[in-house]
Structure formats: C-alpha cells, structure tokens
C-alpha positions as CSV (number, residue, x, y, z in Angstrom):
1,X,0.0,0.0,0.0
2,X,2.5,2.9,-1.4
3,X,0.0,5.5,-0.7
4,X,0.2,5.3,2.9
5,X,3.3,5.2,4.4
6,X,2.3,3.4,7.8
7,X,1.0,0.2,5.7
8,X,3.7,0.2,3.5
9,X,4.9,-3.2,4.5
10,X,3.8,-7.2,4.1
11,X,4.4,-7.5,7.8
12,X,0.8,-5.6,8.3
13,X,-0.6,-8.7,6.7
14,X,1.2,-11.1,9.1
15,X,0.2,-9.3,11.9
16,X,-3.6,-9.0,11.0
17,X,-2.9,-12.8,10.8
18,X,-1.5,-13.9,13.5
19,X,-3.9,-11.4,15.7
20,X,-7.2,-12.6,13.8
21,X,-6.3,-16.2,15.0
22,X,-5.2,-15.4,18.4
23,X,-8.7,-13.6,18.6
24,X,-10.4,-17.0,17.3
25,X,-8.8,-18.6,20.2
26,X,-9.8,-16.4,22.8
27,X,-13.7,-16.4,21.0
28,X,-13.1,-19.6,21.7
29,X,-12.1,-19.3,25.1
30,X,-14.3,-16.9,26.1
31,X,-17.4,-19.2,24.8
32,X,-15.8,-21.8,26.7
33,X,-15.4,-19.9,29.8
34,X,-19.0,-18.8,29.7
35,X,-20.5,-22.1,28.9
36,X,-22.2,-24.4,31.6
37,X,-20.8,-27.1,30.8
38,X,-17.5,-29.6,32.0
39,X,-14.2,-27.7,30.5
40,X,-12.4,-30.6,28.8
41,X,-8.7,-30.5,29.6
42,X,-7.7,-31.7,26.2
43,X,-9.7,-28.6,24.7
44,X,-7.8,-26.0,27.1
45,X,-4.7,-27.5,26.3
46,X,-5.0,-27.0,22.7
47,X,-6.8,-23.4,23.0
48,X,-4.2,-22.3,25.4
49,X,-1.1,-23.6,23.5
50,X,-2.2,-21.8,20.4
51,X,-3.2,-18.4,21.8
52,X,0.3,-18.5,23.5
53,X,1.6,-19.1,20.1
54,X,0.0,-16.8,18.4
55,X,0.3,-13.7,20.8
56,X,3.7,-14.7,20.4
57,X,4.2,-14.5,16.8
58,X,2.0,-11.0,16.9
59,X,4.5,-9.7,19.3
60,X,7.4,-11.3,17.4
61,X,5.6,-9.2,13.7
62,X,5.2,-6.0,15.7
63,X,8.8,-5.7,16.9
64,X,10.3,-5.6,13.4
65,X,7.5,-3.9,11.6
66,X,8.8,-0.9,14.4
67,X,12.5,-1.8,12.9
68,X,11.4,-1.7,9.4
69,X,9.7,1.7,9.7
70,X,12.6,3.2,11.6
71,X,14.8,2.0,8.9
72,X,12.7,3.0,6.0
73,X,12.0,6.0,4.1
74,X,11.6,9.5,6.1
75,X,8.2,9.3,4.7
76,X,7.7,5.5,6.8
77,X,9.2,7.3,10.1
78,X,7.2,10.3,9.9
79,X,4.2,7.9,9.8
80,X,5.2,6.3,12.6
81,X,5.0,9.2,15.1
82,X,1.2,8.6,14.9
83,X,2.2,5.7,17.5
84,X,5.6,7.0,18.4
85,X,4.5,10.1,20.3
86,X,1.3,11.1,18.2
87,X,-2.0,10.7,18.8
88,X,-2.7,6.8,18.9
89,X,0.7,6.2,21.6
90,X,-1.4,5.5,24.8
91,X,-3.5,3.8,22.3
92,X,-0.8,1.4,20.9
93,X,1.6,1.1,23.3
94,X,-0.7,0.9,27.0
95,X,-3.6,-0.6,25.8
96,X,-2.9,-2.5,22.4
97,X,0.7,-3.7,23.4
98,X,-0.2,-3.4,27.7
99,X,-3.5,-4.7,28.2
100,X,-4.3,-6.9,24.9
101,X,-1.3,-8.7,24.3
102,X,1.4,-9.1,27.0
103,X,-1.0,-9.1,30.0
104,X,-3.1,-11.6,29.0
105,X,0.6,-13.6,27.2
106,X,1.6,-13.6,31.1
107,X,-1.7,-14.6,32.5
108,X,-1.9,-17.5,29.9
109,X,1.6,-18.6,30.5
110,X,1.3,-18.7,34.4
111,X,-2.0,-20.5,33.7
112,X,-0.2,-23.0,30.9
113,X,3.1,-23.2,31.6
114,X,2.9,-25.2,35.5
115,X,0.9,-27.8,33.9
116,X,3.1,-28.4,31.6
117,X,6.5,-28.2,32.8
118,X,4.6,-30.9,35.6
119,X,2.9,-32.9,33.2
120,X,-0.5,-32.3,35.2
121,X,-3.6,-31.0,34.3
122,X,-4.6,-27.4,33.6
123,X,-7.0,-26.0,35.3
124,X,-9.1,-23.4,34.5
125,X,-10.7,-20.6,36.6
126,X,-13.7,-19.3,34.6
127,X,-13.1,-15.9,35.9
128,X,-9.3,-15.8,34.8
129,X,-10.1,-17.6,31.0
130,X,-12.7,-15.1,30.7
131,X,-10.9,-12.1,31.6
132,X,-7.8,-13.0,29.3
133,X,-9.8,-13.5,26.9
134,X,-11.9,-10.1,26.9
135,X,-8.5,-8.6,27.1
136,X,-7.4,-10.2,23.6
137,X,-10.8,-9.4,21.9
138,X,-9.9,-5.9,23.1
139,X,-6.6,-5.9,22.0
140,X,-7.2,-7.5,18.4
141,X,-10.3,-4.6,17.9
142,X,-7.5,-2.1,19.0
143,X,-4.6,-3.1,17.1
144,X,-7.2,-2.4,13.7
145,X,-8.3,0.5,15.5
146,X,-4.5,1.9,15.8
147,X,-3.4,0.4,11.9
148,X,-6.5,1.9,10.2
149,X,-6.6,5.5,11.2
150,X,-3.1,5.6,11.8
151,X,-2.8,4.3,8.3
152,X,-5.8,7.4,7.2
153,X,-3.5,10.1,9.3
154,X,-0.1,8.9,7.4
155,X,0.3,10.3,4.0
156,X,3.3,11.2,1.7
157,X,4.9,15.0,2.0
C-alpha cells in the first residue's frame, strides 16, 4: 500500500494474521469460559497452546514492523510518530501492546506453563479464561483501530 506510508509493509498482513487467529482462540475461550458445561482438559490444552503461540508471533511481527519503519523511508518514520508520540501512543503502546497482548501472554503462561513443565492437568478458573480472553478481543479490535486510522493520518509530503 505505497499510498500510505504506515501500511507500507507485508508484515501488516502477518500481523492481521496472527492477531485474527489469536482472537479466534480467545472467542473460543471466552465461549468456553461462559459455557455451563465440563471444561475438557484436552480442549484448554489445545486453545491455550495456540493463543500462547500466536500472541507470540504477533509480538514477534510488531517488533520488526517498528524496525522496518525506523529503517525505512523518512516518509515510513514520519508515519510512525502517529504511534511513536502522536495521537494513537497511549493507544498502541498501553492498551494494544499493555492490556491486549502481553497481559493476557503472562496470565496465559502462568496458567499453561505449571501444567506443563509438571505434566499435570490445567486447570481453569472461569473468571481468569474469561478475563484473558476479553483482554485479547480488546486488544485484536485495538490493534485495527490503531493500523487503520493511523494508516488514514499517514500520507506522503
């Protein structure tokens, strides 16, 4: 997308990715957390080892789509300062990057990770899987939020 600078790279596609199915999992988790019934250990497993992976691969696109843009054209850096000190910052950084992806990485991973390392069960606390996973619907509708009008603010000068 050449006519705006802040899209102007294939790792905006990989991210949409990777967040679009970490968002799948926690719809899933979320339906699962407000359900009735039995949680199935076998299903958390799965759902929790590929959020984890996918909030990890979105965190692992957004890192070097910051490089990229840094080492780009002037025109790609001025676009950044939308998220680098303009007006969607708190929005990126505190509650994209904050409260939609690491927080609820780190209260997946202290959820997952015992279990595993002990080869035990995991167990799930409706409350917990229900909060992470509002945090990660959040997020994913904020990370568009910040990539679409930040792409509409960045132009070429």
């Amino acid at each position: 997308m050449q006519s705006r600078p802040f899209w102007n790279t294939n790792l905006v596609a990989q991210l949409f990715l990777f967040s679009a199915l970490s968002t799948g999992c926690a719809a899933l988790l979320l339906a699962v957390a407000l359900s009735r019934d039995a949680i199935a250990e076998s299903e958390l497993r799965l759902l929790y080892g590929l959020d984890i992976c996918f909030m990890g691969l979105e965190f692992f696109v957004v890192i070097p789509y910051l490089l990229h843009g840094e080492l780009s054209s002037l025109t790609v850096q001025q676009s950044l300062e939308v998220i680098l000190g303009g007006p969607l910052t708190i929005t990126f950084w505190v509650l994209f990057l904050g409260f939609g992806l690491l927080l609820p990485l780190a209260i997946e991973l202290a959820e997952f990770a015992p279990a595993v390392f002990s080869q035990s069960a995991v167990v799930a606390r409706r409350s917990i899987l229900g909060l992470t996973a509002a945090l990660i619907l959040a997020g994913g509708f904020l990370l568009r939020y910040v990539f679409v009008f930040g792409g509409q603010m960045s132009k070429f000068e």
